[in-house]
N, CA, C and O atoms as a GROMACS GRO file, in nm:
protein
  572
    1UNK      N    1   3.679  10.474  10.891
    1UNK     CA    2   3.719  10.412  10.767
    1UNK      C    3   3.760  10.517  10.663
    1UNK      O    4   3.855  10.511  10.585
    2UNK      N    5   3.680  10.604  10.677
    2UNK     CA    6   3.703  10.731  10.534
    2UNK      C    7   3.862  10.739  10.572
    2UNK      O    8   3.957  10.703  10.504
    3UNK      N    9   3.861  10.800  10.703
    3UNK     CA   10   4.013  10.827  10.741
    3UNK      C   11   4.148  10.782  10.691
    3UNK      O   12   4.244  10.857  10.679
    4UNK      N   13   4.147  10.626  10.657
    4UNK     CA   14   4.273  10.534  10.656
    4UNK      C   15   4.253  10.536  10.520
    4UNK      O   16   4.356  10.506  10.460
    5UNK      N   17   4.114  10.572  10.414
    5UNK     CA   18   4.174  10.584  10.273
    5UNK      C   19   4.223  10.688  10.244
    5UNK      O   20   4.279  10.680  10.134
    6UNK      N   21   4.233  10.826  10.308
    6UNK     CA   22   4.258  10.927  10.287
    6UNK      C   23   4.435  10.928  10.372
    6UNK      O   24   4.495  11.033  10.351
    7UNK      N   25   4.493  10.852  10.436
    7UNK     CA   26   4.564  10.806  10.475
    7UNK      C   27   4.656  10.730  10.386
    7UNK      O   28   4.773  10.751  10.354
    8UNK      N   29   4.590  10.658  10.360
    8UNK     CA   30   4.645  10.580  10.225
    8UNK      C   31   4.691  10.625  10.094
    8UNK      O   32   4.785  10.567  10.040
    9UNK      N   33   4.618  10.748  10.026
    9UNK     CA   34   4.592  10.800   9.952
    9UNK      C   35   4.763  10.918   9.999
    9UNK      O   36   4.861  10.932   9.927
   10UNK      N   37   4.745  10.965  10.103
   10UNK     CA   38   4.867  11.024  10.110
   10UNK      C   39   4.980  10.989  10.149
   10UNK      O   40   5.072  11.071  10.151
   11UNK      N   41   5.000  10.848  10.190
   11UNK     CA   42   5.109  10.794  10.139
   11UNK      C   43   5.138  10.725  10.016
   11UNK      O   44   5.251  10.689   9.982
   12UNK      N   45   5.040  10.710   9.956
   12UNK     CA   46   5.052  10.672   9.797
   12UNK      C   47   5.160  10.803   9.719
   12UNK      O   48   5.259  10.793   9.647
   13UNK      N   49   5.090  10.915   9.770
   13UNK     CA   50   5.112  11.038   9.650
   13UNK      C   51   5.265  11.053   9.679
   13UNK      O   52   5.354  11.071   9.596
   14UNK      N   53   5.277  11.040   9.822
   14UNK     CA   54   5.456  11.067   9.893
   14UNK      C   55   5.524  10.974   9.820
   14UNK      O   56   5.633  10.993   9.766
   15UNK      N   57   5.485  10.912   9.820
   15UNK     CA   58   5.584  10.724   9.743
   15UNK      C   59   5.604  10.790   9.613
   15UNK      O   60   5.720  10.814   9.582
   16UNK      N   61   5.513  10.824   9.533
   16UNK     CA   62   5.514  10.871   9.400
   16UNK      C   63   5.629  11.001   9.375
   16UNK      O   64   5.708  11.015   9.282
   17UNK      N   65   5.613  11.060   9.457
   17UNK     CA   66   5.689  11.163   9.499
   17UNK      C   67   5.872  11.174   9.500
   17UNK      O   68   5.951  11.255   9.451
   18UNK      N   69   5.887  11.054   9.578
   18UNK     CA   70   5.991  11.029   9.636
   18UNK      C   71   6.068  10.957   9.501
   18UNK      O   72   6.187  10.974   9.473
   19UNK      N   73   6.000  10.897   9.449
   19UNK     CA   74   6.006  10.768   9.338
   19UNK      C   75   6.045  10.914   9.202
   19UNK      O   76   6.163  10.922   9.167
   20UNK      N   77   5.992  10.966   9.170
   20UNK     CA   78   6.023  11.078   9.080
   20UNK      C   79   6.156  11.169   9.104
   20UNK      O   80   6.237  11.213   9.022
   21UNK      N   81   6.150  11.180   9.233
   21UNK     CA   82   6.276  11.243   9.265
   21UNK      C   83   6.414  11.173   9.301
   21UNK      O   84   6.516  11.234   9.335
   22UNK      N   85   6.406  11.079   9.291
   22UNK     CA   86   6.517  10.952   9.327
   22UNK      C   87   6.548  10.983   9.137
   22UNK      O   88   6.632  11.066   9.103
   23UNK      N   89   6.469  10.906   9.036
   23UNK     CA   90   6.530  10.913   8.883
   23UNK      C   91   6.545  11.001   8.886
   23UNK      O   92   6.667  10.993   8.899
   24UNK      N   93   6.516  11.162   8.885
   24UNK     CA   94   6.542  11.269   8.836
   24UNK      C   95   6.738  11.317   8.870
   24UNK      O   96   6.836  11.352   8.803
   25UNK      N   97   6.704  11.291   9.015
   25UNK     CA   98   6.847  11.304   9.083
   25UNK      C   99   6.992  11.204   8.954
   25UNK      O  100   7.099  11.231   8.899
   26UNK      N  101   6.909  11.102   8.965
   26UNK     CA  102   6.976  11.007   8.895
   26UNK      C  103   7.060  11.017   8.785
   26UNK      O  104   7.172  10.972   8.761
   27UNK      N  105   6.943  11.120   8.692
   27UNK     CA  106   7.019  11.193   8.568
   27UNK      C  107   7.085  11.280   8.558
   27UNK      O  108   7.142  11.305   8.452
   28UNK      N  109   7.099  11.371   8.690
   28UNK     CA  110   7.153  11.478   8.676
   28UNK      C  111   7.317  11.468   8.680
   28UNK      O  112   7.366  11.577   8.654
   29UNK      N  113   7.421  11.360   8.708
   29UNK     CA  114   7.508  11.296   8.712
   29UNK      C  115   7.572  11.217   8.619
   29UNK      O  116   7.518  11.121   8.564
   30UNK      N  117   7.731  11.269   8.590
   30UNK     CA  118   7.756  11.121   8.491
   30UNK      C  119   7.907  11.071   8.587
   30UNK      O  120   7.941  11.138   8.684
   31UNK      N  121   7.972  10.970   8.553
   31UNK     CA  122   8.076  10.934   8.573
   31UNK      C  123   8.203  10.949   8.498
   31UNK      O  124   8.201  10.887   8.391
   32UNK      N  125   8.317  11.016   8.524
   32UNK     CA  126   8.412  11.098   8.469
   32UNK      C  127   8.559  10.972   8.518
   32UNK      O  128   8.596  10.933   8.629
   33UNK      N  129   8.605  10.945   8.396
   33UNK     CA  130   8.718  10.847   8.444
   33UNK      C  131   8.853  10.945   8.414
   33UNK      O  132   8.860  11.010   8.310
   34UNK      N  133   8.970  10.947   8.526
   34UNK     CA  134   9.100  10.976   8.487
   34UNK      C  135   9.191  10.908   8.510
   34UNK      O  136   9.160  10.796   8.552
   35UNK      N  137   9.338  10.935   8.496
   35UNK     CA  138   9.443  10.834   8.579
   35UNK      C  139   9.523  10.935   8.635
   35UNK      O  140   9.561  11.042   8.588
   36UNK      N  141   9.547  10.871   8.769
   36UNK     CA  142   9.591  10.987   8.860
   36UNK      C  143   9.721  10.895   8.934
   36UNK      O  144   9.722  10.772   8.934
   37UNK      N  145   9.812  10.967   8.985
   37UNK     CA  146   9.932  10.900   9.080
   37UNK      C  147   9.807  10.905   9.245
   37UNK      O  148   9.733  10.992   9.291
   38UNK      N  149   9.847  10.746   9.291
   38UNK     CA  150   9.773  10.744   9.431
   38UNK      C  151   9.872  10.725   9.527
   38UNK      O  152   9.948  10.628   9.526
   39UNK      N  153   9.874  10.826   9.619
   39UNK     CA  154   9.988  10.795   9.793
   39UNK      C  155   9.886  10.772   9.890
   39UNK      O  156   9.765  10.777   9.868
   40UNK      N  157   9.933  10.749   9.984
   40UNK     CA  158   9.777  10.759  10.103
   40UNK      C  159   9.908  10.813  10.257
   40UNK      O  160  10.028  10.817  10.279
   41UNK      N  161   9.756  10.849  10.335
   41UNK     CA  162   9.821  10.946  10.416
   41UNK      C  163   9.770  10.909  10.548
   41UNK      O  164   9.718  10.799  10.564
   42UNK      N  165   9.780  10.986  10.634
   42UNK     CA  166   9.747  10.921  10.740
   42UNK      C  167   9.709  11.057  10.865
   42UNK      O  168   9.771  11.161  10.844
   43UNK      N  169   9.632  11.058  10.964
   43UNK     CA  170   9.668  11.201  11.037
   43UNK      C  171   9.687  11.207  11.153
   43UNK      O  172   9.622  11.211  11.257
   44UNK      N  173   9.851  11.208  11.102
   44UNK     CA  174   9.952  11.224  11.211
   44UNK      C  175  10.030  11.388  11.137
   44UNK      O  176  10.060  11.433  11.027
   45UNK      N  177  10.033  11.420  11.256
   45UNK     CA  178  10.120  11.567  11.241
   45UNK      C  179  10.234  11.586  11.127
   45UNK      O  180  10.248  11.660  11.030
   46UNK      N  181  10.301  11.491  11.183
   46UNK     CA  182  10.436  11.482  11.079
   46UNK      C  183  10.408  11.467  10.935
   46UNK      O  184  10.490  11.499  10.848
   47UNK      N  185  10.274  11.411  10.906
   47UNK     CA  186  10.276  11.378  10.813
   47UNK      C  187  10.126  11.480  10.726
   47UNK      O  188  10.079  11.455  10.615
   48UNK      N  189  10.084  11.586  10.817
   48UNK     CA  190   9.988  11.679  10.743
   48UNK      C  191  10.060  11.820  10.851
   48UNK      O  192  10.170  11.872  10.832
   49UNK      N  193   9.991  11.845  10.927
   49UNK     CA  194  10.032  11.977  11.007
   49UNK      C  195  10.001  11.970  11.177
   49UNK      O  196   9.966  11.878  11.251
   50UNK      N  197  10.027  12.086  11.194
   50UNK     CA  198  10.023  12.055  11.356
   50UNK      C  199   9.848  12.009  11.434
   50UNK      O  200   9.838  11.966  11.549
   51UNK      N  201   9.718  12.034  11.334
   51UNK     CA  202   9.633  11.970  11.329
   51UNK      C  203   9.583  11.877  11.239
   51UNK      O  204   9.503  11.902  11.149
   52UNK      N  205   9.632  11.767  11.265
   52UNK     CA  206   9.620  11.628  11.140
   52UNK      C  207   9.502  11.650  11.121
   52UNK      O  208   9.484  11.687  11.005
   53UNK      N  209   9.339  11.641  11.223
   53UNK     CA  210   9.260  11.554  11.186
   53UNK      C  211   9.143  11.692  11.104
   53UNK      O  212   9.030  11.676  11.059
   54UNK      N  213   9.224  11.815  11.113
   54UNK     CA  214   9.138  11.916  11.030
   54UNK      C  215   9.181  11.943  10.858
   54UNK      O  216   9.284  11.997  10.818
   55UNK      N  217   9.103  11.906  10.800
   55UNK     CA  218   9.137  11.882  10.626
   55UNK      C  219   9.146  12.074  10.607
   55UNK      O  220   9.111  12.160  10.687
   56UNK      N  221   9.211  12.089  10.460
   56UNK     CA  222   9.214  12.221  10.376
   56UNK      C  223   9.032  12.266  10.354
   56UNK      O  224   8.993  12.375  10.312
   57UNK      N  225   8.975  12.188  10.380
   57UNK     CA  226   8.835  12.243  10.371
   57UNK      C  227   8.744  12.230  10.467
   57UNK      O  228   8.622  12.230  10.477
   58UNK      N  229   8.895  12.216  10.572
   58UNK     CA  230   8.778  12.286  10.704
   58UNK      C  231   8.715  12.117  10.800
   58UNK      O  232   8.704  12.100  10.922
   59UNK      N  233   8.694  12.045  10.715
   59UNK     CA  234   8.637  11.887  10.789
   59UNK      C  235   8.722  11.791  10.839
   59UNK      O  236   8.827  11.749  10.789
   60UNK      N  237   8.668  11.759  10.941
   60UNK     CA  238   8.726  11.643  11.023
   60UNK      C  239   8.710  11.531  10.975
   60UNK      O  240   8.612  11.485  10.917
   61UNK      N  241   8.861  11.460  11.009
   61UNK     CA  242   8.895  11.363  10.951
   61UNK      C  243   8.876  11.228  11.058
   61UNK      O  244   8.911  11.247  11.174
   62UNK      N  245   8.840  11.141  11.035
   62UNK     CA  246   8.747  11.045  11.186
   62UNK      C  247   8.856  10.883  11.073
   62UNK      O  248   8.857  10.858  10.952
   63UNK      N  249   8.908  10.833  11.159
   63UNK     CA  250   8.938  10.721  11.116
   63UNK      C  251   8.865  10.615  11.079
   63UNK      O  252   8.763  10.597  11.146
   64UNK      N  253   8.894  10.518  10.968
   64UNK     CA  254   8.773  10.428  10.900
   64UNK      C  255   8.679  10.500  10.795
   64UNK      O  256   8.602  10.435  10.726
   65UNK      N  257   8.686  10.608  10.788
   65UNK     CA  258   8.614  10.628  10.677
   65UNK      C  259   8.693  10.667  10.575
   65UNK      O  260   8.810  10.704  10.580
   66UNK      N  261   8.605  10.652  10.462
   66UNK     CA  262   8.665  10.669  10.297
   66UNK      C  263   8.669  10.803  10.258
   66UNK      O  264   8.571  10.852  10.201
   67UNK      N  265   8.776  10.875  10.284
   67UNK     CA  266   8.834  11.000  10.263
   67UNK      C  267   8.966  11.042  10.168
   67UNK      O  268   9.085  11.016  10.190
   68UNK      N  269   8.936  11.079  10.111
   68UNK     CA  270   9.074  11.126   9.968
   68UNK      C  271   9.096  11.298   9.983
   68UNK      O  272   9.012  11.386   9.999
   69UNK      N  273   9.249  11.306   9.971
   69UNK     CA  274   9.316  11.433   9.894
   69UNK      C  275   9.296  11.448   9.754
   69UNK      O  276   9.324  11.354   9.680
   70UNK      N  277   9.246  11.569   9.703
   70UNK     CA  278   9.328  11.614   9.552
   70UNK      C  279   9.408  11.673   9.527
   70UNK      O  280   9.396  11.744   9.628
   71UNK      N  281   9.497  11.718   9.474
   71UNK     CA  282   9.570  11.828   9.434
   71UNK      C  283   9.519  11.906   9.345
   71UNK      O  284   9.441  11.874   9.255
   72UNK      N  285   9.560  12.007   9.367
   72UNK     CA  286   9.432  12.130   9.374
   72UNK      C  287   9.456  12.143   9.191
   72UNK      O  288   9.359  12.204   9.146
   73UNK      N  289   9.532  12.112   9.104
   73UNK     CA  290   9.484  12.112   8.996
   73UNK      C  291   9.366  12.014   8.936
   73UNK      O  292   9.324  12.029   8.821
   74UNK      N  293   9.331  11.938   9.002
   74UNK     CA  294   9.214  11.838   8.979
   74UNK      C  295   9.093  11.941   9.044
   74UNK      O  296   9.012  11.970   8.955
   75UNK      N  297   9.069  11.987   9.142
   75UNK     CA  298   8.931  12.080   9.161
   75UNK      C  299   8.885  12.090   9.025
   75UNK      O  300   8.792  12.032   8.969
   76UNK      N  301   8.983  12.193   8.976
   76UNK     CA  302   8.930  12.255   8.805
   76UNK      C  303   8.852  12.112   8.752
   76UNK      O  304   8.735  12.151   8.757
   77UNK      N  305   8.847  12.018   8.721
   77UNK     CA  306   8.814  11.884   8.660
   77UNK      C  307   8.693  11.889   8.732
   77UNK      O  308   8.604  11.858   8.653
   78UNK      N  309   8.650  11.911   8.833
   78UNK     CA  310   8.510  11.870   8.877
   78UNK      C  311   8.549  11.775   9.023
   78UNK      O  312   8.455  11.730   9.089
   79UNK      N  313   8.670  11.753   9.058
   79UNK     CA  314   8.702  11.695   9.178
   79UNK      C  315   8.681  11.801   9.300
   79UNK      O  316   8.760  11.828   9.390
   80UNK      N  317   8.587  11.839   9.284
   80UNK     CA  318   8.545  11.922   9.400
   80UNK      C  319   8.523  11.869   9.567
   80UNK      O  320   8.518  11.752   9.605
   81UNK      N  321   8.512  11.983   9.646
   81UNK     CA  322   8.507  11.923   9.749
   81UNK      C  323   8.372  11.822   9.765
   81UNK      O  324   8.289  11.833   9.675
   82UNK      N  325   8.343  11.722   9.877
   82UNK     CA  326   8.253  11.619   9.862
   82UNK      C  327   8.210  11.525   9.745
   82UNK      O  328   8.128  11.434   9.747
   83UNK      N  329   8.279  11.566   9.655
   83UNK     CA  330   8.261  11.491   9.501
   83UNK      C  331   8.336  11.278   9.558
   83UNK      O  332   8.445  11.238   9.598
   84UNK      N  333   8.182  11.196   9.524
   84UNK     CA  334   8.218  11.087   9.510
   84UNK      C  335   8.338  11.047   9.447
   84UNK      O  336   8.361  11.136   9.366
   85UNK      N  337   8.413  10.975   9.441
   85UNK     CA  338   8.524  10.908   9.317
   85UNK      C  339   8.535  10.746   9.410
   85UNK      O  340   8.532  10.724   9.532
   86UNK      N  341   8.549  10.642   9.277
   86UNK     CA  342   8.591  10.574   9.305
   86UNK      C  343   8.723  10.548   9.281
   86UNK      O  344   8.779  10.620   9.198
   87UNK      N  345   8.811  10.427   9.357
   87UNK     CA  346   8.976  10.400   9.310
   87UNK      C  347   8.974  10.268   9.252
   87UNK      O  348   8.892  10.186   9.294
   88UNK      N  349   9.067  10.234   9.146
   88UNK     CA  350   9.088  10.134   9.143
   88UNK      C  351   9.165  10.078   9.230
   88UNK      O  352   9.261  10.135   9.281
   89UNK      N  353   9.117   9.928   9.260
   89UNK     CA  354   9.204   9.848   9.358
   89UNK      C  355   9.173   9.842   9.493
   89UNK      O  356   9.226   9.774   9.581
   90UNK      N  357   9.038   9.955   9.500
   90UNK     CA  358   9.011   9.974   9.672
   90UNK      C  359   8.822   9.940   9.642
   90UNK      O  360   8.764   9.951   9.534
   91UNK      N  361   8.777   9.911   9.737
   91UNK     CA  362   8.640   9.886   9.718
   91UNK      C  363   8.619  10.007   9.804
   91UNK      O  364   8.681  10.080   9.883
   92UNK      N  365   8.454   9.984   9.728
   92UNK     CA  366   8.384  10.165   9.819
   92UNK      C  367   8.409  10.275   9.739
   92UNK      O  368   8.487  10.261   9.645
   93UNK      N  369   8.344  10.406   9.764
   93UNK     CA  370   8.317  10.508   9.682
   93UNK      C  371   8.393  10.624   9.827
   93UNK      O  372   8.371  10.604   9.947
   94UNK      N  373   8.449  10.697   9.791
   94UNK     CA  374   8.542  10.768   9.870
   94UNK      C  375   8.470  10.900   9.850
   94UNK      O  376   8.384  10.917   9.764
   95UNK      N  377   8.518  11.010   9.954
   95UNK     CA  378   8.493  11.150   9.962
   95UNK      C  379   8.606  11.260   9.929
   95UNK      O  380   8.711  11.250   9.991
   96UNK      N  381   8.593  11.351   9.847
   96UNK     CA  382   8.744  11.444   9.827
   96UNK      C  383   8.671  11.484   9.956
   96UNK      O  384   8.548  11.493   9.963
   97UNK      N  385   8.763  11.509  10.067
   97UNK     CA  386   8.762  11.576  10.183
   97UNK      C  387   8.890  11.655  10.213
   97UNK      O  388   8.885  11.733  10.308
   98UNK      N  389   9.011  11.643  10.141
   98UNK     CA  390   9.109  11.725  10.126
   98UNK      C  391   9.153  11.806  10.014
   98UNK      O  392   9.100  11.809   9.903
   99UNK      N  393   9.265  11.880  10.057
   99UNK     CA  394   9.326  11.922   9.919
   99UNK      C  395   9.448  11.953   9.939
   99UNK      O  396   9.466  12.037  10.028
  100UNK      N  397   9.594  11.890   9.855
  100UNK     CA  398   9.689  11.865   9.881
  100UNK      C  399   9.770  12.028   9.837
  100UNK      O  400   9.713  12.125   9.787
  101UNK      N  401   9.912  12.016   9.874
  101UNK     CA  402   9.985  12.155   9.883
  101UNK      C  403   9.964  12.205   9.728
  101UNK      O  404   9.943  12.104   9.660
  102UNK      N  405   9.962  12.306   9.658
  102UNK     CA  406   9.964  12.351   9.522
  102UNK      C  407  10.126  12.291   9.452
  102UNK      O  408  10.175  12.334   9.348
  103UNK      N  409  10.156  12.237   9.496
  103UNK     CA  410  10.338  12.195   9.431
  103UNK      C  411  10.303  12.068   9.373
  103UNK      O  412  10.376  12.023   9.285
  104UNK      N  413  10.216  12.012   9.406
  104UNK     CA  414  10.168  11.838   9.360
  104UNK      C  415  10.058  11.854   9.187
  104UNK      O  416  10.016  11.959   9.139
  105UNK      N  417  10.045  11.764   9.152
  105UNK     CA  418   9.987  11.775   9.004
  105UNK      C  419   9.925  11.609   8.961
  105UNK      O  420   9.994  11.508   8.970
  106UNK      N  421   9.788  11.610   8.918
  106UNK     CA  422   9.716  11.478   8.894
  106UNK      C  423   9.746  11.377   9.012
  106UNK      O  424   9.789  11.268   8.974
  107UNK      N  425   9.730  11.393   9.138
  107UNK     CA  426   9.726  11.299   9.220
  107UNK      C  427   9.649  11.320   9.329
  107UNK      O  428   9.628  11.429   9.382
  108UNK      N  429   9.591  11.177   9.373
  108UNK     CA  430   9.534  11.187   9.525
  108UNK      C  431   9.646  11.144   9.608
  108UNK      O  432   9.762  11.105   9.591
  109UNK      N  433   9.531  11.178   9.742
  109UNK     CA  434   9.637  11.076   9.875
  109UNK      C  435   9.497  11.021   9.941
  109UNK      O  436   9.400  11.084   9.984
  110UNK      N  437   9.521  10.884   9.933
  110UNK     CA  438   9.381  10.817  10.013
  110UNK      C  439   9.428  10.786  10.169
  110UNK      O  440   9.509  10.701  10.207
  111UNK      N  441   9.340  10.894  10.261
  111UNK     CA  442   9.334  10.870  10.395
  111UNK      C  443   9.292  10.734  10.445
  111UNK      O  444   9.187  10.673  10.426
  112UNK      N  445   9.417  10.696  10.524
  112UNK     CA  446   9.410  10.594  10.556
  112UNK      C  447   9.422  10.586  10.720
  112UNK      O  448   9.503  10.510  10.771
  113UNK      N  449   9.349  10.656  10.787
  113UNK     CA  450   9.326  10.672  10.927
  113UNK      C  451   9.477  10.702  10.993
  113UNK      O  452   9.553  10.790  10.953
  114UNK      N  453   9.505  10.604  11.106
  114UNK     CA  454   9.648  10.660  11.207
  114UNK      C  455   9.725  10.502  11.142
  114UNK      O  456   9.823  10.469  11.210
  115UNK      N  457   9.699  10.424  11.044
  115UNK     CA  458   9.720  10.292  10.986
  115UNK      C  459   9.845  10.343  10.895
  115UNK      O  460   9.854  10.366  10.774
  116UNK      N  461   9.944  10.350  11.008
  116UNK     CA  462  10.080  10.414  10.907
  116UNK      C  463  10.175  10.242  10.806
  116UNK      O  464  10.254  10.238  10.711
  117UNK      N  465  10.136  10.174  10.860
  117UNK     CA  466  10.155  10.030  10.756
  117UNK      C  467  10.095   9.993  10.642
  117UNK      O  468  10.143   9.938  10.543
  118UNK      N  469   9.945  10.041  10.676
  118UNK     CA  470   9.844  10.035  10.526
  118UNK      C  471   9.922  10.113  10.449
  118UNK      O  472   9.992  10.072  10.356
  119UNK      N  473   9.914  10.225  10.486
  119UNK     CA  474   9.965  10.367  10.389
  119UNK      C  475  10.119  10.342  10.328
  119UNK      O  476  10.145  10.366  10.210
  120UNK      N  477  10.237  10.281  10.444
  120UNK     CA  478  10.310  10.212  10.323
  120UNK      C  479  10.266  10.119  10.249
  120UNK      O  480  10.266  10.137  10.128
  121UNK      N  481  10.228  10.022  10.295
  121UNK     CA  482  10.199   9.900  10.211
  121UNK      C  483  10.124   9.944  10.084
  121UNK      O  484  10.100   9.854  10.003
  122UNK      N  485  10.093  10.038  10.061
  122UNK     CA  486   9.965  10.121   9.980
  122UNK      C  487  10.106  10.162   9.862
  122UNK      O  488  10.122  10.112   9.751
  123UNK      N  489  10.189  10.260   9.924
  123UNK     CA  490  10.278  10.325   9.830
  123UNK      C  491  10.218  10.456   9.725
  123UNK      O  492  10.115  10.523   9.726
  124UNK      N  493  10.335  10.453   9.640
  124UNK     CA  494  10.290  10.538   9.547
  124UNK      C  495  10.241  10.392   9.365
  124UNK      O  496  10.290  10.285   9.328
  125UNK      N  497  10.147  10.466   9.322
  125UNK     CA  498  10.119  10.389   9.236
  125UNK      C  499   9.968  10.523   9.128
  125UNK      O  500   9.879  10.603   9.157
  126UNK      N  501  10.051  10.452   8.977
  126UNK     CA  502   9.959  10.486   8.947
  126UNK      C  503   9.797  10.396   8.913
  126UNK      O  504   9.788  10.273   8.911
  127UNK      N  505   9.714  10.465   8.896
  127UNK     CA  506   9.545  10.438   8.889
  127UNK      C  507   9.443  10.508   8.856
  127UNK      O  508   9.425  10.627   8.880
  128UNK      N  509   9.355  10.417   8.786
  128UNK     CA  510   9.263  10.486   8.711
  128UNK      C  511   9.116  10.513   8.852
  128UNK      O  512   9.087  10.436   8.943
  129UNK      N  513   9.064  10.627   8.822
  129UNK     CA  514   8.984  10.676   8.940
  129UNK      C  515   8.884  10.698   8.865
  129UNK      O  516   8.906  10.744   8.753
  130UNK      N  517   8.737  10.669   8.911
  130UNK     CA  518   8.584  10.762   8.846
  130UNK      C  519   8.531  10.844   8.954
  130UNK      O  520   8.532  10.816   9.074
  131UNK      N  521   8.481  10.953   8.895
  131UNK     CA  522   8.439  11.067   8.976
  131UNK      C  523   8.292  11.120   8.918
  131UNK      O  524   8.238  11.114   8.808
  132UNK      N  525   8.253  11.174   9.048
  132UNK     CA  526   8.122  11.186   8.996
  132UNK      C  527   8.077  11.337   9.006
  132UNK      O  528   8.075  11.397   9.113
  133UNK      N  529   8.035  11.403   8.863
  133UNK     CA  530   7.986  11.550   8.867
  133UNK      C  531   7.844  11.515   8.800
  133UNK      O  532   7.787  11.413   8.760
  134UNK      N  533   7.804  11.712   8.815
  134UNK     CA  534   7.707  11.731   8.816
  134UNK      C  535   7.662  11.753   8.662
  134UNK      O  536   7.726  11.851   8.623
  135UNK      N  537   7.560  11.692   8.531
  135UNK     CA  538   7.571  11.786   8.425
  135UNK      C  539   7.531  11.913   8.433
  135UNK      O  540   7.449  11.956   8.514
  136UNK      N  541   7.579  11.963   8.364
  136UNK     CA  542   7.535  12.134   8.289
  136UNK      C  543   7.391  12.065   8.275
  136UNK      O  544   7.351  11.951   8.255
  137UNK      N  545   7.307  12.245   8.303
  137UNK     CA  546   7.162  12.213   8.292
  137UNK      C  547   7.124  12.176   8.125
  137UNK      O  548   7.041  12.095   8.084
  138UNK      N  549   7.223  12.273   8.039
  138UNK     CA  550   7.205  12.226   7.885
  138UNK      C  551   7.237  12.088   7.874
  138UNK      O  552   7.145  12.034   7.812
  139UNK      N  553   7.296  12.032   7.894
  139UNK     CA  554   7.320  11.884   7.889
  139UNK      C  555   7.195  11.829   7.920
  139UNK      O  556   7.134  11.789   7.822
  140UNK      N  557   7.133  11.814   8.041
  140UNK     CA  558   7.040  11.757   8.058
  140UNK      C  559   6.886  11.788   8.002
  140UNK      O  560   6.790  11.721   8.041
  141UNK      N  561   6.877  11.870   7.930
  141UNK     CA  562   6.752  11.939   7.864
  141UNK      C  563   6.797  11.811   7.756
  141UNK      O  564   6.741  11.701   7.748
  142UNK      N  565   6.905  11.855   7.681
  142UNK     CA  566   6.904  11.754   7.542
  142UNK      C  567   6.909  11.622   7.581
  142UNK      O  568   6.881  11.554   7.482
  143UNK      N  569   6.941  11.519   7.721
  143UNK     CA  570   6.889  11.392   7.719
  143UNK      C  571   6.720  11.342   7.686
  143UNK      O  572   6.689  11.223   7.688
   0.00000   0.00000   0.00000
């Protein structure tokens, strides 16, 4: 019997634990809105390089999942690599997993698997996007 309260007792403290570090994470984040031109892409050769399914940062690109280009003047903004963003008009929270040629400016391209019809049907259009960074540690002292 002693056993299972002492059992108990340390999954209590873990819960507590976990529960502190879930809000903390929470704050350390805000949501950053811009408007960006959106194309979407697809990975086929012709249409990235002679290896479609390897991104500018090295990661594989797997069809069905929510994967975005930036153009590399958005990095500076906090569109870093793995940085959440959402799109307008698309449901789901996407991954920057690319980064488009340096000749492009304020735009994504939302990967849209080997789905070369989505990606027209998609077009060029502009849209407002939220992205998610990290605050400065001064920022978060003064919340």
């Amino acid at each position: 019997m002693n056993y299972f309260k002492r059992y108990k007792y340390v999954i209590f403290l873990f819960c507590l634990v976990l529960l502190n570090c879930k809000k903390e994470a929470s704050t350390n984040y805000e949501w950053k809105k811009i408007k960006v031109t959106a194309t979407a892409f697809n990975s086929l050769a012709y249409q990235t390089s002679s290896n479609p399914h390897i991104t500018a940062f090295g990661d594989s690109l797997k069809p069905g999942l929510k994967y975005i280009a930036v153009s590399r003047d958005l990095l500076k903004n906090g569109l870093e690599h793995n940085t959440l963003v959402k799109v307008e008009g698309l449901d789901g929270t996407y991954l920057v997993k690319d980064k488009m040629n340096s000749r492009f400016r304020n735009k994504i391209d939302i990967y849209m698997g080997t789905d070369v019809k989505a990606a027209k049907k998609w077009g060029r259009r502009k849209v407002n996007i939220s992205y998610r960074v990290e605050l400065e540690k001064d920022s978060i002292a003064t919340k």
